[in-house]
FIGUZA-550499 format. One record per residue (C-alpha): y, z, x. Coordinates in steps of 0.25 Angstrom, whole numbers, padded with zeros to 4 digits, always signed. Each point is the difference from the previous one (the first is absolute). Example, Ala and Ser with C-alpha at 12.3 -4.5 7.8 and 13.67 -1.06 7.14 Angstrom:
REM FIGUZA-550499
-0018+0031+0049
+0014-0002+0006
//
This chain:
REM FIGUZA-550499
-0158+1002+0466
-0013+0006-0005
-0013-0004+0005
-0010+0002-0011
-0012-0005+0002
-0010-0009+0010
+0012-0010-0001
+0008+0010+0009
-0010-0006+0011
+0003-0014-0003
+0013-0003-0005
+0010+0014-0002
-0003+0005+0013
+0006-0013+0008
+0008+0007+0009
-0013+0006+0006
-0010-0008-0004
-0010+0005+0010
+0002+0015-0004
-0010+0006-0010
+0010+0007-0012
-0006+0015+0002
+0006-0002+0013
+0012-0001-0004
+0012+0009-0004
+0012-0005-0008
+0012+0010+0002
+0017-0001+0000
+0008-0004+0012
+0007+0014+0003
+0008-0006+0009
+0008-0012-0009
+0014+0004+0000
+0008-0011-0004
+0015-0001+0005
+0009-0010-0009
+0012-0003+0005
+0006-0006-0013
-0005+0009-0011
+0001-0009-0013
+0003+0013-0009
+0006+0008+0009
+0014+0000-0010
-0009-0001-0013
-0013+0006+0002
-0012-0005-0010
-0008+0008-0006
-0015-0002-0001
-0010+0004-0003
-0015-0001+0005
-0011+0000-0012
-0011+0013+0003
-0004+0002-0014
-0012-0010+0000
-0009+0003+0011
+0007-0010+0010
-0007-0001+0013
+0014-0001+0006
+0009+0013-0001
+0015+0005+0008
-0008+0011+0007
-0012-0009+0003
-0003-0016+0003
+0014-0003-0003
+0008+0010+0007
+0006-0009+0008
+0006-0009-0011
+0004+0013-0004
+0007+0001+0014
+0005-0014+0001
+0007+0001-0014
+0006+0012+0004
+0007-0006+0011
+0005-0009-0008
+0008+0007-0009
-0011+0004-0010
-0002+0011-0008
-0016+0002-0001
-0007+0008-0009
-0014+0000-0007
-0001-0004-0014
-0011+0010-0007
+0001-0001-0014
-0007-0013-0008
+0010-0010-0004
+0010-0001-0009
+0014-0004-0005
+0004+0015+0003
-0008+0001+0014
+0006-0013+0004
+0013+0003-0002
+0010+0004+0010
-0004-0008+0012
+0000-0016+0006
-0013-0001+0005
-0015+0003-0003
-0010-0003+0010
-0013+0000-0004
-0011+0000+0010
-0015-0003-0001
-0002+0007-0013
-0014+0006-0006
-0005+0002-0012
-0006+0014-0005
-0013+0002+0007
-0011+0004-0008
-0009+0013+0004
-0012-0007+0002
+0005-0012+0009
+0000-0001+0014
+0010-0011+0001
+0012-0003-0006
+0002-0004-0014
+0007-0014-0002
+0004+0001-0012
+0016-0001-0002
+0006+0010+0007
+0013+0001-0010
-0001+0003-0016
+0006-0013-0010
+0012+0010-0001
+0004+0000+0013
-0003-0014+0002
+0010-0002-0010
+0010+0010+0005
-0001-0007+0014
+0004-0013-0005
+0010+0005-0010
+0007+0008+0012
-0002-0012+0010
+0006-0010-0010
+0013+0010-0003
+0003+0001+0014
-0010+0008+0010
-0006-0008+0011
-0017+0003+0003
-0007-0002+0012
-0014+0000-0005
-0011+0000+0012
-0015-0002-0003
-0010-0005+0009
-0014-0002+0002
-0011+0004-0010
+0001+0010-0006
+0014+0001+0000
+0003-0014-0007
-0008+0001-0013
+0008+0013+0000
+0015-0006-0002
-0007-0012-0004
+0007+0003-0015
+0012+0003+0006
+0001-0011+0009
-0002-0009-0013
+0010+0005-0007
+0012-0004+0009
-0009-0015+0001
-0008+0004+0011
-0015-0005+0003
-0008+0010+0009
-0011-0007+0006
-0007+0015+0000
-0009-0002+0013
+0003-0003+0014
+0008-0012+0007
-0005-0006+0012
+0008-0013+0006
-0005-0005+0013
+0011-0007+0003
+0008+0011+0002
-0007+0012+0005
+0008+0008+0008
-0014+0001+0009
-0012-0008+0004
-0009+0000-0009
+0009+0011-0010
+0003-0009-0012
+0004+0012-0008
+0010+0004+0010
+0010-0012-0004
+0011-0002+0006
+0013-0008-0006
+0010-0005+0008
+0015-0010+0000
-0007-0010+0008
-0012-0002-0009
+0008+0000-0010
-0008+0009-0008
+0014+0010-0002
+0007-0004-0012
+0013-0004-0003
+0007+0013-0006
+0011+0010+0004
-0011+0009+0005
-0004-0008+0011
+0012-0004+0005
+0007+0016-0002
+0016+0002+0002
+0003-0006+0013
-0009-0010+0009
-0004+0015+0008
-0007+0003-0013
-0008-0013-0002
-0015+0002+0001
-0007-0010+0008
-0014+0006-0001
-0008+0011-0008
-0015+0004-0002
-0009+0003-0011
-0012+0011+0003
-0010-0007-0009
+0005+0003-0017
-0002-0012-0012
+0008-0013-0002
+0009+0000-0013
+0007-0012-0008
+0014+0003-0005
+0006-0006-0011
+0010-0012-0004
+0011+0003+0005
-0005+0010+0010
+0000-0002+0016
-0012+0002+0010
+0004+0008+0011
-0013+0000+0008
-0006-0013-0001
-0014-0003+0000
-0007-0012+0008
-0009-0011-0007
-0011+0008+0008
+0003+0012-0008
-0013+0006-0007
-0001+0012-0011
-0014+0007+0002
+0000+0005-0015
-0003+0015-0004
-0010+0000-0006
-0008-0007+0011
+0002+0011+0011
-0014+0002+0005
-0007+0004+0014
-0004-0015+0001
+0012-0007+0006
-0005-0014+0000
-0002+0003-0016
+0015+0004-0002
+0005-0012+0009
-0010-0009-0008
+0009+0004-0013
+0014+0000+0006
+0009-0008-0008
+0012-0009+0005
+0013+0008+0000
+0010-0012+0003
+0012-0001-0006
+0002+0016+0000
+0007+0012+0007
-0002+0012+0005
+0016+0005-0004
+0008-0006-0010
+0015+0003-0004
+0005+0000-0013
+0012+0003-0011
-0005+0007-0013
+0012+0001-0011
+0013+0006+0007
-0012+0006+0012
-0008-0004+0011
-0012+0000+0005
-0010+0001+0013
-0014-0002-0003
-0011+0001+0013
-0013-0002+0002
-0002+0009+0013
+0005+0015+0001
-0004+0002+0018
+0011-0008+0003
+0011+0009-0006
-0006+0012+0006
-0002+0003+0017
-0013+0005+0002
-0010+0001+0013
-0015-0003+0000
-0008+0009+0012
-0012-0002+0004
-0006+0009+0010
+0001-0007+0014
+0010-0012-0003
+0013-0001-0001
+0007+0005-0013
+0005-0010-0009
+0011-0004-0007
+0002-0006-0014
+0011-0001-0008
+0014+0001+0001
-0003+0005+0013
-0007-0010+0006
+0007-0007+0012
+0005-0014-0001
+0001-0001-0015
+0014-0001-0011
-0009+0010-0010
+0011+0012+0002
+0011-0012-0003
-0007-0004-0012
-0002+0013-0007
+0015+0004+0003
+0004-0014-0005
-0009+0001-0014
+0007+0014-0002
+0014-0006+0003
-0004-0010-0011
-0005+0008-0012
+0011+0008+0005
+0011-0011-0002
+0006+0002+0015
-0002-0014+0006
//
């Protein structure tokens, strides 16, 4: 989760909606130490490996330490992928994750490019590598972080709405429609081997999204995180200070996912339109309570649901 712009104020900073952005600090939940007591890869460890050669917001020794943690404790061996991609870099491990990538910023621009983030060639390597057997768990959320994997995303099939998802009838909070929360007895989980884990103690019953951009899978493909007929995409590229503006342009985002799951030649595939969920983070404000967000926060299946994606690209269920 990024906060970007006046929309911060409105919609991305849901969980504290009456607390003005330059209050507030973002930082890692030190103290998430995950204890598995079933390891998935504790007899075979899979090797993966977290993208870092393309600017990405989320890295092993920052926003996503605590995946790096998580994954660890399940057998994982970890490391960062530094170099661009190709069909030498990728070889040798099971699973990339990539993680709200950017593109090259320019010198003389104060914000983030959102051009594609990857080259044509490693588009192409991705996909070749996937297809032959790799698994990818691709994470892109809200603008800018969309248009940046938007090419990648649409070569395995994938529409990125680009922008940010709001649904009001799932926010996780009053008043907090970026903050969406699915859960089993909505029935807004989908039907799929990552939802329901190895055994019924592995079965996620609820999980939040922290405000990132709906997505549409393709045939054959399944939605994981499923959006409600309320769901709304507030476009990029009418991001403004003026909120009744950006509302008054929000198109419908029925019919789409936040997550969808899916098989690409002899690999797999998770594709996600949120990357604050995967992560344990704390948001401080001076004189409040410290809060969580994340795998982190109390009451939610999120650590379950990253442990179960990775067991699935990982071919462990």
């Amino acid at each position: 989760m990024r906060r970007t712009s006046m929309l911060a104020l409105a919609l991305v900073l849901v969980a504290l909606p009456s607390i003005a952005a330059a209050q507030v600090q973002q930082v890692a939940d030190s103290t998430f130490l995950p204890v598995i007591s079933d390891p998935a890869f504790s007899a075979r460890h899979l090797r993966v490996r977290l993208d870092e050669a393309h600017h990405n917001f989320h890295t092993l020794e920052g926003r996503y330490r605590a995946f790096g943690t998580l994954m660890r404790a399940d057998g994982c061996e970890l490391a960062s992928h530094l170099e661009p991609f190709s069909a030498e870099s990728l070889d040798g491990f099971d699973v990339l994750v990539i993680a709200n990538a950017l593109a090259d910023v320019p010198d003389s621009a104060s914000a983030p490019s959102e051009a594609s983030a990857f080259t044509p060639d490693e588009i192409e390597a991705v996909h070749r590598w996937v297809s032959e057997g790799g698994s990818l768990l691709l994470i892109a959320d809200h603008a800018p972080f969309g248009s940046a994997a938007a090419a990648l995303g649409a070569r395995f099939g994938v529409d990125m709405s680009q922008g940010y998802t709001g649904d009001s009838l799932q926010a996780a909070v009053p008043g907090g429609m970026t903050s969406i929360a699915f859960t089993r007895e909505r029935g807004t989980l989908g039907d799929h081997p990552i939802m329901a884990g190895r055994k019924e103690t592995e079965s996620v019953g609820k999980i939040v999204a922290f405000t990132g951009q709906s997505l549409r899978g393709p045939e054959g493909s399944a939605p994981l995180m499923i959006l409600s007929d309320a769901a709304i995409d507030i476009p990029p590229e009418t991001l403004s200070d003026d909120t009744q503006a950006m509302m008054s342009k929000a198109v419908p985002a029925k019919g789409r996912s936040m997550a969808v799951a899916l098989e690409v030649g002899r690999g797999r595939a998770v594709i996600q339109g949120e990357a604050g969920m995967l992560s344990a983070q704390i948001v401080i404000k001076p004189g409040q309570e410290p809060y969580k967000f994340g795998m982190n926060q109390p009451g939610l299946d999120n650590q379950q649901y990253a442990l179960n994606v990775m067991r699935w690209l990982g071919r462990a269920e």
